[in-house]
N, C-alpha and C positions, 0 to 999 in steps of 0.2 A: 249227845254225850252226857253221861249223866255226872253231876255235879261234884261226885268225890272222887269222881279219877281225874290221871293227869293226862293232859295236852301233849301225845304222842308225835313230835315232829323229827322228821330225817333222823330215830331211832336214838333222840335223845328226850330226855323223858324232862317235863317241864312241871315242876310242884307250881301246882294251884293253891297253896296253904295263903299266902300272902294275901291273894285277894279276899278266901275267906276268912280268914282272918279280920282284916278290916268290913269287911261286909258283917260277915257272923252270920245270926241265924234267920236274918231279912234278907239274905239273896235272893236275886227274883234271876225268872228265865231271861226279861230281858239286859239286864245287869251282868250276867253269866255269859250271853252272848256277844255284846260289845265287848267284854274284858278276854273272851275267848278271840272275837275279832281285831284285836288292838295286839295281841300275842301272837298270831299268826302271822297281822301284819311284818310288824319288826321280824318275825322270824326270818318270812321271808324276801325281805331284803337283806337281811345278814346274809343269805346265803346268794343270793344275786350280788353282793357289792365283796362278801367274801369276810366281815365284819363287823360285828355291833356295837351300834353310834347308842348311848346313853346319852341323854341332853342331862342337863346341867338341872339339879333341881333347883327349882325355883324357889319354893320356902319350905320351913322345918317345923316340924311339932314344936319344938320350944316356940318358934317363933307365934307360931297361930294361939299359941297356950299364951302367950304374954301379949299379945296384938288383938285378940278378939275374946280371950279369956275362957277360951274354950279348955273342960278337963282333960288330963291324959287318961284312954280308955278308945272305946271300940267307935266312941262318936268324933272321935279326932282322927282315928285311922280311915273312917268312912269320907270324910271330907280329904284326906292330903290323897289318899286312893281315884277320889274325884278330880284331883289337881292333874294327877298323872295323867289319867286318862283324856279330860281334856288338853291337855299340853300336845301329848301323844298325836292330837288328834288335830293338833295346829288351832285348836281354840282359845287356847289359853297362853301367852307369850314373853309375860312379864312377871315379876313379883308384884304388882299391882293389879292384873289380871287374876291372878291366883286370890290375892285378898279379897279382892270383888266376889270370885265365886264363892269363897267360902264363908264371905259373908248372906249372901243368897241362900247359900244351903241351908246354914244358920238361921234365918228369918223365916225359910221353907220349914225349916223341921218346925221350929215354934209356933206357927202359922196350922200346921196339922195337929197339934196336941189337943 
């Protein structure tokens, strides 16, 4: 499916802006796929359970902005994007877990520069 159309499910039409948005113009195939898989997922169990469970987020841009000193911009949305999906994904559990990753990511990106 190619990258700028939306995630046609049960004839309701699912904007992908969000993800890229936070992604931007570094989305990759495999990034595209897990976030297409983590959408489908929830989808469908919305539709087997007949409603969609939202978990609770776990932490906030303000928060991560003030706790790790990260700017508001496309590198904060790439990290709380990462939060989601691992949460989504049962790896990430706590608001202590989430800091941990995004502290990782954090260390990862400066790490590659």
């Amino acid at each position: 499916m190619p990258i700028d159309q939306c995630l046609d499910v049960d004839g309701h039409q699912l904007p992908v802006a969000d993800h890229l948005a936070a992604v931007g113009p570094r989305v990759t195939r495999e990034g595209w796929r897990r976030h297409v898989a983590i959408v489908s997922y929830i989808l469908r169990k919305a539709s087997e359970e007949g409603e969609v469970i939202t978990p609770q987020r776990l932490i906030h841009g303000d928060e991560l902005m003030a706790e790790l000193d990260v700017p508001a911009g496309p590198e904060l949305g790439r990290i709380l994007e990462k939060i989601r999906e691992a949460q989504a994904a049962g790896e990430v559990n706590s608001r202590a877990d989430a800091l941990e990753l995004a502290r990782r990511h954090l260390e990862q990106s400066a790490a590659s520069r």
